[in-house]
Structure formats: structure tokens, C-alpha cells
N, C-alpha and C positions, 0 to 999 in steps of 0.2 A: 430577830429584829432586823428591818428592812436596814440597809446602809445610806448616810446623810446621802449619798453621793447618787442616792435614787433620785431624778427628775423626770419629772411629767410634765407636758405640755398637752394644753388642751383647747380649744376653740370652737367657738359656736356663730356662725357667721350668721345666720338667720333661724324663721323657724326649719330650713331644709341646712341640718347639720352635718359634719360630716370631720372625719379624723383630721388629728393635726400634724403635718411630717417637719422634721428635725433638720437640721442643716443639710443632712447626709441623705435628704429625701425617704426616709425611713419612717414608717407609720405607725404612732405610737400609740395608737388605741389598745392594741392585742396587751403593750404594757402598762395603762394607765389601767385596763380591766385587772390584770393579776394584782398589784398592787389595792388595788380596791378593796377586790372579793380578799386578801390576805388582811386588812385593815380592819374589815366589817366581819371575818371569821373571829379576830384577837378582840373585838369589843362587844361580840355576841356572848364568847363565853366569857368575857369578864362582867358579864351585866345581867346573870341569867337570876340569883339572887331575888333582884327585886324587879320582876321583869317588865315590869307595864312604865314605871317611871324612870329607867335611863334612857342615855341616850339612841339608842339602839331597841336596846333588849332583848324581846323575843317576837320583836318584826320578823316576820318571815315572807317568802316566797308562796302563794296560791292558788291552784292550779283551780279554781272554782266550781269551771264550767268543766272539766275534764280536761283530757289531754292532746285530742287529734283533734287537728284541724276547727280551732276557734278561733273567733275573730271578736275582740272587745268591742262591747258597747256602752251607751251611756244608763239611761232608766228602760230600754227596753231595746230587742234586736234591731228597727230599724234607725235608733237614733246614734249617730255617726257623726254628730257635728265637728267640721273643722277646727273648732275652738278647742275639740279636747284634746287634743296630744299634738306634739311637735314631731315632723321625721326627720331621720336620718337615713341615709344611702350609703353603699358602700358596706354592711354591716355586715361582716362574717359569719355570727354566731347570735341563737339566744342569749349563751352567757355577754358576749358583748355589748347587747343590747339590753339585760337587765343590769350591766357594769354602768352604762349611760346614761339609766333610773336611779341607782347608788348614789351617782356622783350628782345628781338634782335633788336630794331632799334636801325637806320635805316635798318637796312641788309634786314630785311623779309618785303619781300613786299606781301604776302597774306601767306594762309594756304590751306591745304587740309585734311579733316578728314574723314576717315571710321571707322570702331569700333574698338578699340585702338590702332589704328595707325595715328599719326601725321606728315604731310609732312610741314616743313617751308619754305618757297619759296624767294629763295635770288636772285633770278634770275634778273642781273642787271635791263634786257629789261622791268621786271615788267611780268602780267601774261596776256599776250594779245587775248588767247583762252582757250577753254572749249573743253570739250568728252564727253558723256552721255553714261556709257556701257550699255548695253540690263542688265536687272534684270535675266535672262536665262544666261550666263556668269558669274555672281558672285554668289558668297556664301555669299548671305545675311545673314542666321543666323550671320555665324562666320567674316565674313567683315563687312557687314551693307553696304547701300548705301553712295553715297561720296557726301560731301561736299565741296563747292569750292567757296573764298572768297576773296577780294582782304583787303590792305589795304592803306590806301592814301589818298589824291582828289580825290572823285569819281566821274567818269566819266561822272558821268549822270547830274555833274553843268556846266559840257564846252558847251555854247551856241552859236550858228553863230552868229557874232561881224556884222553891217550890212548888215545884208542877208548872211554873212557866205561864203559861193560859190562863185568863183572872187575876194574874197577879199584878201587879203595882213597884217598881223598885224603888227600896226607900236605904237609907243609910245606917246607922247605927242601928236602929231602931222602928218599927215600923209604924210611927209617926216623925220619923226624924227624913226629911226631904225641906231644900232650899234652893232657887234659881242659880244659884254660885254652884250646885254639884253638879249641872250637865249641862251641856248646846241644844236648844230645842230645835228642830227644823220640818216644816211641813215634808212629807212625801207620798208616793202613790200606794207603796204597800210596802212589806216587810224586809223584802230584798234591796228594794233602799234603804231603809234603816241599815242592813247589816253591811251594808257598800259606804256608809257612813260613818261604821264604826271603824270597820279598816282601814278605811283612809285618816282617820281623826289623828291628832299628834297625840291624845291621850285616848284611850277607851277603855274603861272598866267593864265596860256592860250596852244593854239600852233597855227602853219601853217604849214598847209602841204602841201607840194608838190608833183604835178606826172603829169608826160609826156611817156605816154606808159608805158612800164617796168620799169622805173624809178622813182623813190619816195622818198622823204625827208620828216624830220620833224625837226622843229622848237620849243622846249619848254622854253617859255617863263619866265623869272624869274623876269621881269621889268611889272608894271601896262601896260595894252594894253589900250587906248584909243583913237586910230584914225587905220583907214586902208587906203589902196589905192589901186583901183581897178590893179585886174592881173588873166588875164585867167585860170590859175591853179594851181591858190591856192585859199586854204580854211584857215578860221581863224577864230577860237573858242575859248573864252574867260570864263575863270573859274568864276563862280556865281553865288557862296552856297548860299542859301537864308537863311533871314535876323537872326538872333538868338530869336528873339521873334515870337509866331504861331502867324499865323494870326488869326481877328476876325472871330467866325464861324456862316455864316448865321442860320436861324431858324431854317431851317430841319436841317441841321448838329446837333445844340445844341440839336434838338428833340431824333436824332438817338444816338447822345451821350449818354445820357440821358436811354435809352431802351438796350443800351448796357450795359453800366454799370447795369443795374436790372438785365440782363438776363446773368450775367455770373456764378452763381452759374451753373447753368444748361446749359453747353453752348449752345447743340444741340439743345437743343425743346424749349426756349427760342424762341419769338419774331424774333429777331435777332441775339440775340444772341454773338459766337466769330463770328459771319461772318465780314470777312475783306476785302481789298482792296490789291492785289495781283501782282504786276509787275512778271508777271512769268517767261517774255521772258529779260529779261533786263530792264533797266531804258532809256535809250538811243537810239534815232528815231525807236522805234516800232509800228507798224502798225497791228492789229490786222485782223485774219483771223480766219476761220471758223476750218475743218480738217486740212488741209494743206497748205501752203503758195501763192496758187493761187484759193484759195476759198473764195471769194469775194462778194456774192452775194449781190445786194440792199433791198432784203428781211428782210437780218442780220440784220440790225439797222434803227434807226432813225436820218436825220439829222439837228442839229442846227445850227443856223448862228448868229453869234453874239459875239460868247461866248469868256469873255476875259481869260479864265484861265481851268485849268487843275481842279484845285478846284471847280472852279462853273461846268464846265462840270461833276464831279461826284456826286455835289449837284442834278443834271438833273436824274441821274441813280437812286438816293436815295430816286427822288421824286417819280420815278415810277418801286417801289419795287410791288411784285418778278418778277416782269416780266423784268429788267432790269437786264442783266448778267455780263457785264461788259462799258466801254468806251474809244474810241479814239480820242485823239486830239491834233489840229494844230492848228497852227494859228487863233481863229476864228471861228475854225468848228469845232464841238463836235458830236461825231458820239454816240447814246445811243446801246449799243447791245443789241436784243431780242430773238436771235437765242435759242431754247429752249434746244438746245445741251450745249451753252455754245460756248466758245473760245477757243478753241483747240491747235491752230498755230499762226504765227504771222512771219511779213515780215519785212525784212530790206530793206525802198526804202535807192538808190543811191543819194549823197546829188547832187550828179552833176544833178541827175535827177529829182530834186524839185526847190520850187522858195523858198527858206530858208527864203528869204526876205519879203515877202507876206502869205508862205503858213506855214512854220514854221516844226521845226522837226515834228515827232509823236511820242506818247506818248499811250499804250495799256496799260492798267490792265484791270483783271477781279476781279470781287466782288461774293461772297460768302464763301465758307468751302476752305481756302487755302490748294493748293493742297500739299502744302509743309509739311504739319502737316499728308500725310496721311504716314504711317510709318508699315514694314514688321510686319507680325503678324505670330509668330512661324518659322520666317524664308522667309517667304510669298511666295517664291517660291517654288511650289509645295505644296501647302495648298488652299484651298477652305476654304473660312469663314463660321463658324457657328454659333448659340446662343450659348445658357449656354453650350451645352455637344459638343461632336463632330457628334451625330448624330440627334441635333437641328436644323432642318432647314424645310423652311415652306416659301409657295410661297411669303404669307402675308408680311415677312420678308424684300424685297427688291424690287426694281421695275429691269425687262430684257431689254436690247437693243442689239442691234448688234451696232457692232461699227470696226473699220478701222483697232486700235491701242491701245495699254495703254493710250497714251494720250488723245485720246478721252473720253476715261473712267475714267480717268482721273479730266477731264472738265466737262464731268456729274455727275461729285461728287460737283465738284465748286458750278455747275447751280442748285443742285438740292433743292426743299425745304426742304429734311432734309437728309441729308448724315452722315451714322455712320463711312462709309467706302468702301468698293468693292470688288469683285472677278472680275476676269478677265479669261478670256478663250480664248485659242488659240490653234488653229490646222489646220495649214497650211495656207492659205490663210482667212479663218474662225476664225472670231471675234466676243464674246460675253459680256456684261458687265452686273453685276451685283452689283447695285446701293443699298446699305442697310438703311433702315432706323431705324431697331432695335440694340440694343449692339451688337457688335460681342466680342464673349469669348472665342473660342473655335473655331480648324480647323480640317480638315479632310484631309491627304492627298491625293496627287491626281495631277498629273502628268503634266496636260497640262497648270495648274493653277497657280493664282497669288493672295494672299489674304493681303491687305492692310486695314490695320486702321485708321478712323482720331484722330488723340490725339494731339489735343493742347495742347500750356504749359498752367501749372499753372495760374491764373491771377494773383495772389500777389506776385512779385518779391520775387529771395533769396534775404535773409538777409548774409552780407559781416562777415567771419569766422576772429574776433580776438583772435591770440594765448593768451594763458596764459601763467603766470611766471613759 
């Protein structure tokens, strides 16, 4: 229990916000953030029960669009209106700046962070799109790449209610529907609907609707439990899983197990911090090679059987390293062996599946998340090197050609030990430079891109109690 004698100050002078200091000149954001995240951890799990209607509940954190380098937007990548979000400056940290989100609900429905600048995002409709600027366009050093995060019901628990496609959400009964159980609101497609539903102060569910250019959405604030069939609608029903983890088969408990030994050392460890990576979103992702129609049968393995997302990555875990990542649906668990890695990844059309047999899909890749690799010197226009700036040595890294950053990308994910990358571009001409020794030191150099992997810490911060 916090002590009475905890005090916060806090101040917002306009829409450009910015921390508020204490008699002693002393900046009291870093403490108004622990105190928060300590508040909203002790009401998260006291409200897990009945999750959709406390006050909290089982709001969470969204990473939607992935993890590297996004930038939130409104209904699609070019709309940016000044109206959606408030900044602040000065801002040390994501966790700071989703503490600044915390402390505005309901108002903020996600954040955006670059390097001390916080964007809160009040934007009624919620944040229904992403932008990824080229790293060649920003000032990494002095921006830093952006982060973009929702916060709400995340998207990625609305499942299709009977096959989903066709269907209709109705309440008790699948004649039982009345204008008191949802908020109706025109939208352009489905991704507003679901950017609707996680911002909402209530969401059970949605339906949406569309007839050519025409589209509605449905957010549900009453239990969904019955539909009735209807050509064009869809109806997805919210279904955070359960508040206790599930048991974890053998190899899991094994790999647990060798994880935790091999974190002092993340990288040359066993296994090490390699993790399990939704890069492309959490929500019907279908995994692809380069680019979104790279598909080959070569890429993967496939099972039939398979009841879960979980036991499909138990599949990937049994056949380490050669397994890069996993796709799955209904049933069918795709193991990826692609020695590139997973690059891209496709959104099918749910009109264009059998939701009811075949089920969403579901992509992560497994290894060095690419989201931990992080500018090194500014990374644009730097070439990595060892200790010095003129430390480098073939032994150092393994060379490919490759497409794009993301490729390079993915072969940091795939590779068996990734420190980090260089990247090379000039013009049409792509090279990647896969490290497996420390990088320390860069070297500028013009056509370049040098990236580090640095995961976090493994022993969480400990939460800052003021004193008297």
C-alpha cells in the first residue's frame, strides 16, 4: 500500500504539456508515472473477475500495428489531424508517456512516442491506423523512431461469434436485439469498427456492416450470445482469455526453464531473450515471406490437428533452430522454416474465408525481436563496428542481399545469434549485414543504416516511493 504521505503534482498548461517540479525544483513526472502504473497494476488484478465492466478491467496496452517504428493515425496512414492528440515535451520514456495516457481517462485512447515528445491520443474514433516513416526521413539521433500504441480492449480478443461472416449479433437470443444494447456509428471499413470498439468505455463485441461504399458499425455494450444469419454482416465478439495462464506442456516448461538460465547473457545463451514476436499485429495475420504475395510451400510445414495457437508454437519450439516462426487457424498450424525468416505478412478479407471452419490467422515470428533492435549513434548514416570505429572484420557478421530493411530486418529475428545490423542501400541495391559480435562503435557513412539489438533489462524497475 502506497503511504498517505505519497504527493503528486501535476499540470497541464496547454495542449504542449509538460512535467510539473516541486518546490525543490525536482521533476515529478518519473513519480506521478510509478505511482500510476502501481494503482492501475492493484485495480487490474482486482477487477479481472468481471472484466469488461469494472473500472479498469482488462484494458490493456496494443501494440496493433507492431512494434518498430509506428506512428499513429486516425482512419487511414495520411490522416494526422492536429485535433487528435495533445503533446507533450520533455518526455523520457514510453512508459512515461503511456503514464500521461493513464492519468487522462477516459480521454486518451492510445499514445505516440519519439524521443521526448509525447502525442496523447483523444481522438473520439480511437486510433484505427498506422504510418511507418522511412528511417532516411527522420532524425533519428534527435527524434528517435516512433512508437504507437493503443489503449482499451484490444482488438486482437474480438473473435467471429459463429463463423463470424453472415452473421448478425443478437443478445440472449437470436431474435433478441434492441437500440439500448450498442452505439451505432457510420465508418469506412472494419478497422474502424475495431478502433471503435477499443476506445469505447464499454465493448462486448461489434457488427458491422457494408454494402459497397457503405459501412456501419455496431458496438456492443450488452453480452452477445446468439446471432442470426444476414449476408453482410460480420459479428465479433470480445474474449480476453481467462486471467489464469494456462498449463504449459513439457517443452514449454523445458524452454522456460533454459530461458530463465540463459538470461544473464541474452545473446549467446541457448536460447536465451529469444521471444515470440506478433510483428505484424495480433489480429487475422497471415504470414509471408518478402512481401505480401510470397507464399511459397517451401516456407513452412504443415499440421492438421492442431487445437490452439499455443500448441502450434509448442510445434515451432520442438523444432528449434530451424523453426522461424508460425501461422495459425483453425486447425492448421503452419511451422515456418524459411531461413530468411518472415519478413511480411497479409491481411486475408474475412468475406474471403470460412471464419467458421477456417478461422482468423494468427503470424508471429520467434527469435531476437526485431523491436529491440534500436538506432546506434543515430543509425542513420552509421555503419556498425566493434570496439573502435575502425573495428571491423568479415568474421564479425554474416552478408546478404536483401529487398529492404525489413528483410534485414527478419534476418536478425532468424538468425542464430544476432547482435544487430547494418544495412546498405543505393538505389535499387540492397545489402544486409547480420552481426554476431558486440557492436560499440560506428563509422559514418552515408548510404547506411546501423541498428542494435538491446533488450530490456530482465528484472523489472522497482516502482519510486516519494519521501517526507
Amino acid at each position: 500500500m502506497l503511504s498517505a504521505s505519497f504527493v503528486v503534482l501535476f499540470a497541464v498548461t496547454s495542449a504542449e504539456g509538460a512535467a510539473t517540479v516541486d518546490a525543490k525544483g525536482h521533476v515529478l513526472l518519473a513519480v506521478r508515472t510509478s505511482l500510476h502504473r502501481g494503482e492501475l497494476s492493484m485495480q487490474t488484478s482486482f477487477s479481472r473477475e468481471e472484466p469488461v465492466t469494472g473500472p479498469v478491467g482488462q484494458r490493456e496496452w496494443e501494440a496493433f500495428a507492431g512494434h518498430y517504428n509506428r506512428a499513429c493515425r486516425g482512419s487511414r496512414a495520411t490522416d494526422n489531424k492536429d485535433s487528435y492528440y495533445e503533446i507533450y515535451r520533455n518526455i523520457t520514456s514510453v512508459e512515461d508517456c503511456k503514464a500521461l495516457c493513464l492519468a487522462n481517462q477516459p480521454r486518451c485512447k492510445g499514445m505516440e512516442y519519439s524521443l521526448g515528445r509525447c502525442e496523447i491520443w483523444t481522438r473520439e474514433e480511437g486510433i484505427a491506423a498506422w504510418w511507418e516513416p522511412s528511417l532516411e526521413d527522420i532524425d533519428v539521433a534527435n527524434q528517435g523512431v516512433f512508437t504507437c500504441e493503443r489503449y482499451g480492449w484490444p482488438a486482437r480478443y474480438l473473435q467471429p461469434v459463429n463463423g463470424g461472416v453472415g452473421q448478425a449479433c443478437r443478445g440472449e437470443t437470436s431474435n433478441d436485439k434492441a437500440a439500448s444494447y450498442f452505439v451505432n456509428s457510420t465508418v469506412r471499413n472494419l478497422e474502424d469498427c475495431r478502433a471503435l470498439c477499443v476506445a469505447a468505455d464499454v465493448c462486448r463485441g461489434l457488427s458491422f456492416f457494408i454494402n459497397g461504399n457503405w459501412a456501419r458499425c455496431e458496438i456492443w455494450k450488452r453480452a452477445i450470445k446468439a446471432t442470426t444469419p444476414q449476408s453482410d454482416v460480420t459479428c465479433l465478439r470480445f474474449e480476453p482469455p481467462a486471467a489464469s495462464a494456462p498449463a504449459l506442456a513439457e517443452s514449454q516448461v523445458m524452454l522456460s526453464s533454459r530461458i530463465s538460465s540463459g538470461r544473464e547473457d541474452p545473446v549467446t545463451g541457448p536460447v536465451g531473450q529469444r521471444e515470440w514476436e506478433a510483428f505484424a499485429g495480433h489480429y487475422n495475420r497471415a504470414c509471408r515471406g518478402s512481401r505480401a504475395t510470397d507464399n511459397k510451400d517451401s516456407y513452412y510445414e504443415i499440421y492438421r490437428n492442431i487445437t490452439s495457437v499455443e500448441d502450434c508454437k509448442a510445434l515451432c519450439l520442438a523444432n528449434q533452430p530451424r523453426c522461424k516462426g508460425m501461422e495459425y487457424s483453425l486447425g492448421r498450424c503452419e511451422i515456418w522454416t524459411r531461413e530468411e525468416g518472415i519478413a511480411a505478412w497479409w491481411e486475408p478479407s474475412l468475406e474471403d474465408i470460412d471464419a467458421a471452419n477456417q478461422g482468423v490467422f494468427t503470424c508471429e515470428r520467434y527469435g531476437w525481436p526485431a523491436r529491440y533492435l534500436q538506432p546506434v549513434n543515430g543509425g542513420v548514416g552509421q555503419a556498425c563496428r566493434g570496439e573502435t570505429s575502425n573495428d571491423k572484420a568479415a568474421s564479425y557478421f554474416v552478408n546478404s542481399t536483401v529487398r529492404n530493411l525489413e528483410d534485414c530486418r527478419a534476418l536478425c529475428v532468424a538468425a542464430d545469434v544476432c547482435r544487430g545490423l547494418s544495412f546498405f542501400i543505393n538505389g535499387n541495391w540492397a545489402r544486409c549485414e547480420i552481426w554476431t559480435r558486440a557492436i560499440k562503435a560506428t563509422t559514418p557513412q552515408s548510404d547506411v543504416t546501423c541498428l542494435r539489438f538491446e533488450p530490456p533489462a530482465a528484472v523489472a524497475p522497482a516502482f519510486v516511493e516519494a519521501s517526507n
